[in-house]
C-alpha positions as CSV (number, residue, x, y, z in Angstrom):
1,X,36.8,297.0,94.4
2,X,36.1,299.6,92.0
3,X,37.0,303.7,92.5
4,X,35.6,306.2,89.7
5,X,37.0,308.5,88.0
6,X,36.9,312.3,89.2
7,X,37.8,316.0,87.7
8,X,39.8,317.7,89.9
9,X,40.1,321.2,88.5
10,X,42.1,320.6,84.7
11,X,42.9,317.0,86.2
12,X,41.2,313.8,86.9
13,X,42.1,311.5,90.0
14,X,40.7,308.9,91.9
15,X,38.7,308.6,95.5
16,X,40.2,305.7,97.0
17,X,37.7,303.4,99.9
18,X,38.5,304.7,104.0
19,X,39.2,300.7,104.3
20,X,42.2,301.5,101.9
21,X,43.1,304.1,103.0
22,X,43.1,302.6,106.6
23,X,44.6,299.7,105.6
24,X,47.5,301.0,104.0
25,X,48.1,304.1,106.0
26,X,47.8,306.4,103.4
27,X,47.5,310.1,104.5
28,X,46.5,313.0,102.8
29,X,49.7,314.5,100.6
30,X,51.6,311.3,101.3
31,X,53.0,310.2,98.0
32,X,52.5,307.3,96.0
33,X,54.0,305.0,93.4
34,X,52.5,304.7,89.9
35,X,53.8,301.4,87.8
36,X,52.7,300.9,84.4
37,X,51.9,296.9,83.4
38,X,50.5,295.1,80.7
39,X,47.3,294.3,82.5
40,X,47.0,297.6,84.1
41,X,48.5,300.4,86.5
42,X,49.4,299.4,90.3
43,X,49.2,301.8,92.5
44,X,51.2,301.6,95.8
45,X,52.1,303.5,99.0
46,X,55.6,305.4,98.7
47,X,56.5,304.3,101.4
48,X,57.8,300.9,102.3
49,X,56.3,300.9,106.2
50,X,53.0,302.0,105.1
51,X,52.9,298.3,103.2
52,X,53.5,296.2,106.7
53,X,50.8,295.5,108.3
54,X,50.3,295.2,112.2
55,X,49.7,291.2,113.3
56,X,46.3,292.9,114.9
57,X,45.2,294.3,111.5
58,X,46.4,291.2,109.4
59,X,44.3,289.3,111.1
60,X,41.3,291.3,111.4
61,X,41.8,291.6,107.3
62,X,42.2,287.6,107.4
63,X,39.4,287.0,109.5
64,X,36.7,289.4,107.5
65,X,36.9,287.4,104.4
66,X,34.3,285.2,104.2
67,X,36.5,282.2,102.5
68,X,39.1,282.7,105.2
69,X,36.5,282.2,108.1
70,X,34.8,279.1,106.3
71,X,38.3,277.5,105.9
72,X,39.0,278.0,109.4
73,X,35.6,277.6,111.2
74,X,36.3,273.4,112.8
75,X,39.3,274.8,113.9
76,X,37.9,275.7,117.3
77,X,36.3,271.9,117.5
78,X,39.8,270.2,117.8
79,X,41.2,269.5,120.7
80,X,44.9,269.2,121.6
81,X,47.4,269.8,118.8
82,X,47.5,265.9,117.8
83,X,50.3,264.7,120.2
84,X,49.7,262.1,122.4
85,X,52.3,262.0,125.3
């Protein structure tokens, strides 16, 4: 995912995707953590709840990505759990 630079007045600053935004429950004004790396700059949510994700929106995320649903897709075609009484 890619986000482009902006000028915001003598600043610059980044639009970040409504999936993100979504995702992570980040609001307008809410703050956000900036860590310096060697490969880069990670940018997080502030705060720790807005990182936890519900099960419902896990697995919508899990079930969108295309690897995930290829990985997955016999699943439906086995019966039983493989215990035989």
């Amino acid at each position: 995912m890619k986000a482009q630079l902006v000028k915001i007045g003598n600043s610059r600053g980044i639009r970040l995707p409504q999936k993100l935004l979504t995702l992570y429950r980040i609001n307008e004004g809410d703050e956000l953590e900036l860590e310096e790396r060697r490969d880069g700059i990670l940018l997080r949510p502030g705060r720790a709840d807005s990182m936890k994700l519900s099960f419902e929106a896990s697995y919508r995320e899990m079930i969108a990505e295309p690897a995930e649903h290829d990985e997955w897709s016999d699943w439906d075609s086995v019966s039983g759990d493989g215990l035989h009484a």
